[in-house]
Each structure stands twice: as structure tokens, then as C-alpha cells.
C-alpha positions as a Markdown table, in Angstrom:
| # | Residue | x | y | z |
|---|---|---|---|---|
| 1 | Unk | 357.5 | 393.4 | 111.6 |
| 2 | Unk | 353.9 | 393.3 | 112.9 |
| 3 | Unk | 350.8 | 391.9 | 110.9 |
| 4 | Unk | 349.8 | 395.1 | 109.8 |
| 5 | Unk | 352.9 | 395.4 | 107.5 |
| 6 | Unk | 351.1 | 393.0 | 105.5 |
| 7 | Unk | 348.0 | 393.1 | 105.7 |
| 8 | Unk | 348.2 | 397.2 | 105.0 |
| 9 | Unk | 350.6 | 395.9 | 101.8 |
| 10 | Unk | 353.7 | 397.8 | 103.5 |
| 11 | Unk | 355.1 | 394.4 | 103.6 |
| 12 | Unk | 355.0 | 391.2 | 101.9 |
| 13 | Unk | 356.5 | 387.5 | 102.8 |
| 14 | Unk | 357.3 | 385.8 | 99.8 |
| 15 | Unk | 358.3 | 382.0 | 101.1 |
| 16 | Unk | 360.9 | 379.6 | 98.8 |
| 17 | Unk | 361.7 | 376.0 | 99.6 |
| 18 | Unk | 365.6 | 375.8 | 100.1 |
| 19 | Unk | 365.7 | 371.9 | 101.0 |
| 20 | Unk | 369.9 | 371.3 | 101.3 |
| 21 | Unk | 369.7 | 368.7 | 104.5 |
| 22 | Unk | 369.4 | 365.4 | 102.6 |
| 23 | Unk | 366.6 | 363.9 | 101.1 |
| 24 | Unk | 364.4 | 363.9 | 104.5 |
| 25 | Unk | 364.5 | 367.9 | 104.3 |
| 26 | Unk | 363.3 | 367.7 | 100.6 |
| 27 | Unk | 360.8 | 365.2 | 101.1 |
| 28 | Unk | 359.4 | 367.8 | 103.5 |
| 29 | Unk | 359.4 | 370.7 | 101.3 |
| 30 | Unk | 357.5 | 368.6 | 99.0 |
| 31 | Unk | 354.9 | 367.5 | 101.6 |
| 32 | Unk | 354.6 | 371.0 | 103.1 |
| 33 | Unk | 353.5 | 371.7 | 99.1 |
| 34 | Unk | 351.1 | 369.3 | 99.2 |
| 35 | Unk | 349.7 | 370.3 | 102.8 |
| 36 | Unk | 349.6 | 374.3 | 100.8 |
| 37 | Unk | 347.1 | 372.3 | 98.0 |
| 38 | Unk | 344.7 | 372.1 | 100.9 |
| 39 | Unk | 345.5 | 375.6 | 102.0 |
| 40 | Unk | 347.4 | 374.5 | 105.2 |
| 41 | Unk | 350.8 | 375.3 | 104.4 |
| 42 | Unk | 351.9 | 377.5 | 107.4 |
| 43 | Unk | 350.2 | 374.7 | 109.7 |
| 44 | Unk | 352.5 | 372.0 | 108.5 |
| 45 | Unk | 355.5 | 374.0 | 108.1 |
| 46 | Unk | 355.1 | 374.6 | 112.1 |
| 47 | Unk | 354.3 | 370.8 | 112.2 |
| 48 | Unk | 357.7 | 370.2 | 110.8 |
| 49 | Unk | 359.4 | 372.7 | 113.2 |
| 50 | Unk | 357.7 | 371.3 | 116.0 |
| 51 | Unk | 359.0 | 367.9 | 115.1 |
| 52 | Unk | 362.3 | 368.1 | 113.7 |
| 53 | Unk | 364.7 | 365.5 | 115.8 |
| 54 | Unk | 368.1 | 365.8 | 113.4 |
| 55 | Unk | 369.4 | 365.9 | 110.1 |
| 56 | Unk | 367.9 | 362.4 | 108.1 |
| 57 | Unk | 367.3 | 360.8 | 111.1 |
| 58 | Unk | 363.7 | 359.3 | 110.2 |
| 59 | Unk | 362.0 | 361.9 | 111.5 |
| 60 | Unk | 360.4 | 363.2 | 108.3 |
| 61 | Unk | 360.0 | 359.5 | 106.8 |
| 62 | Unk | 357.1 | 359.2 | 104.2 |
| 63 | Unk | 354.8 | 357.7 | 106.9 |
| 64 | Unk | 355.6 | 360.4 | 109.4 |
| 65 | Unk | 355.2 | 363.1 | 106.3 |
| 66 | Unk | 351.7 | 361.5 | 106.4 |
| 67 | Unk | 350.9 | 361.1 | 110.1 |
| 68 | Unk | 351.8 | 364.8 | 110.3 |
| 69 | Unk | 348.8 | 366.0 | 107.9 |
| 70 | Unk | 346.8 | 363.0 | 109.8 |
| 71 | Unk | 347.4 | 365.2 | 113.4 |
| 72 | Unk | 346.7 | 368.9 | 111.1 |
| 73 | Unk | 343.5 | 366.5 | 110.4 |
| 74 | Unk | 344.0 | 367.3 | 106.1 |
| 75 | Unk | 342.2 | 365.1 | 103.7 |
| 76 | Unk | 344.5 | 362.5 | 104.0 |
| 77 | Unk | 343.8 | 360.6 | 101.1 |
| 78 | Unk | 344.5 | 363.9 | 98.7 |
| 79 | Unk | 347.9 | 364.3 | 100.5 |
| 80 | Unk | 348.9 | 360.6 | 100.7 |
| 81 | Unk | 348.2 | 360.1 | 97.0 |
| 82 | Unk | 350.2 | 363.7 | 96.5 |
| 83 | Unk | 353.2 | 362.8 | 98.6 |
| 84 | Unk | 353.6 | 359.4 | 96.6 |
| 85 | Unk | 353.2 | 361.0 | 93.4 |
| 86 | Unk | 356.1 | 363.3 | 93.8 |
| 87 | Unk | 353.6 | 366.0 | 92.8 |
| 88 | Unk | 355.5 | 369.1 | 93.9 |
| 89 | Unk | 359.0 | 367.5 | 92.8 |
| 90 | Unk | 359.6 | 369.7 | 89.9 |
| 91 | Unk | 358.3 | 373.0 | 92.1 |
| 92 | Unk | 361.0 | 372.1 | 94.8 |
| 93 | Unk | 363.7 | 371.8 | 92.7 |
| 94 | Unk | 362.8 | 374.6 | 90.7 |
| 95 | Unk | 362.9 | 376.7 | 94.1 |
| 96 | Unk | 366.4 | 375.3 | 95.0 |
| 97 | Unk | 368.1 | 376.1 | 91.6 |
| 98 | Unk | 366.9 | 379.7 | 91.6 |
| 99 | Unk | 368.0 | 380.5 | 95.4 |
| 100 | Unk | 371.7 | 378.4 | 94.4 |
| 101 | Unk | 371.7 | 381.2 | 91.4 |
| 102 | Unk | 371.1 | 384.4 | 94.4 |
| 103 | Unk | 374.1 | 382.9 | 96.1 |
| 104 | Unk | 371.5 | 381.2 | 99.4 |
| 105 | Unk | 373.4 | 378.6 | 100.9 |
| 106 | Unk | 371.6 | 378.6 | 103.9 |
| 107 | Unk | 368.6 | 379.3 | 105.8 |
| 108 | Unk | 367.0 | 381.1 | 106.7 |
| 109 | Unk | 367.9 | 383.7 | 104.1 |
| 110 | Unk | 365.8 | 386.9 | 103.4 |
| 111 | Unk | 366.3 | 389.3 | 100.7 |
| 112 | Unk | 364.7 | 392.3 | 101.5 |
| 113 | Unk | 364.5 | 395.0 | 98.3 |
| 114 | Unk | 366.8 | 393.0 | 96.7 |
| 115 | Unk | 369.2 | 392.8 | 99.4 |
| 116 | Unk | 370.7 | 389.5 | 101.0 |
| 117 | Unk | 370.6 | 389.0 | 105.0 |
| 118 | Unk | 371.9 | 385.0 | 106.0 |
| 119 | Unk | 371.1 | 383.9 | 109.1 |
| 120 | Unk | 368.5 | 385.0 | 111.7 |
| 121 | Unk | 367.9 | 388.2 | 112.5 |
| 122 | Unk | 366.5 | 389.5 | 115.9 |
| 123 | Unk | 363.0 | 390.5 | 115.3 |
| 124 | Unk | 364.4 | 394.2 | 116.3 |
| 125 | Unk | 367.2 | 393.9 | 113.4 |
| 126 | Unk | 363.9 | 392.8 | 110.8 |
| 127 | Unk | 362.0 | 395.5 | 111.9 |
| 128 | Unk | 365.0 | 397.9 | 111.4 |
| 129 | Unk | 365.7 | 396.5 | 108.0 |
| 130 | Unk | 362.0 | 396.4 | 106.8 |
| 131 | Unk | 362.1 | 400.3 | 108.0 |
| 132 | Unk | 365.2 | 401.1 | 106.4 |
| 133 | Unk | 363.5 | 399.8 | 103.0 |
| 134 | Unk | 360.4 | 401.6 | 103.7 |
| 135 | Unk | 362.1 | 404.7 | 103.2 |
């Protein structure tokens, strides 16, 4: 799928937290929710990527949740006091419950129309399935 799937409305991403690695992969969601208050979701959520090391290994600890928007350069402050508040709690756990009810049990999992695909696809295989439901 290119950028001009969705920016011509042919296409649309629709993202939902599905934390199920431990409490360091929901303590992430939660952060990358706080990081979207300042309208730098996408930035953190490569952040994160880029810095993964291992299931609960320490790697998203609260501090390093925080150093993270530090390096994206976010009003720290707003996201420290968010991320200690447990602000976005309720949101994530929302998300979770209402992917366990589609049947997700991992991720990534896309629904396209309506229809599940687990796992990662090729970016040919998206493109054939966003086509397919173009039709």
C-alpha cells in the first residue's frame, strides 16, 4: 500500500494497542498513548521498535519510557506526569479486551474489511489484499 491509499481515502490504518508481552509491553502502549497526547505517536512507536532488547527485560522501564520522549525531545514534564498517572490505563485495556473478543492473539494482526490476516504479510501480499477489497 502506498501513501496515496490514504491520503486519497482508498485506505485507512486504524492502529489498536494489543500489549500481551508482560507488563513492560503494556507500560509501553500506555506511554506511546501519552507520546499520541502530544501528537507524536508514530515517532515513539518507532522509538520503541528501535529499542526493543527482549521480552521484560528492562528495556521499556518507566525511566527508559521517559528517556525515550526525552530523545523524541516531547514536553517532558506533560509525559512524565502522564506516564505516572496511568492516564491511558483504562484506553489500553479497553483495546486489549476488544481484539481478545475478534479472536487476535497476536501481532501484528490486520483485519482488512472485516477479514482477519495474523502475522506479517509481505508488502506485495498487503497490497494484494487491500486490492482484493477495493473491488
Amino acid at each position: 500500500m502506498e501513501n496515496k491509499d490514504i491520503a486519497s481515502g482508498q485506505a485507512k490504518l486504524v492502529w489498536h494497542d494489543f500489549p500481551f508481552l508482560g507488563p513492560e509491553s503494556f507500560a509501553a502502549a500506555q506511554a506511546a498513548r501519552c507520546a499520541a497526547d502530544q501528537n507524536q505517536f508514530w515517532a515513539y512507536h518507532d522509538k520503541l521498535y528501535e529499542e526493543q532488547a527482549g521480552e521484560n527485560s528492562g528495556k521499556f522501564s518507566t525511566q527508559n519510557l521517559k528517556q525515550f520522549a526525552a530523545d523524541l525531545k516531547l514536553d517532558t514534564q506533560q509525559f512524565n506526569t502522564c506516564v505516572d498517572s496511568n492516564k491511558h490505563q483504562a484506553e489500553v485495556q479497553a483495546s486489549v479486551a476488544a481484539g481478545q473478543q475478534q479472536g487476535v492473539n497476536e501481532t501484528p494482526t490486520l483485519f482488512i474489511n472485516g477479514q482477519k490476516f495474523a502475522g506479517v504479510p509481505s508488502y506485495s501480499q498487503l497490497s494484494q489484499l487491500i486490492q482484493q477489497a477495493q473491488k
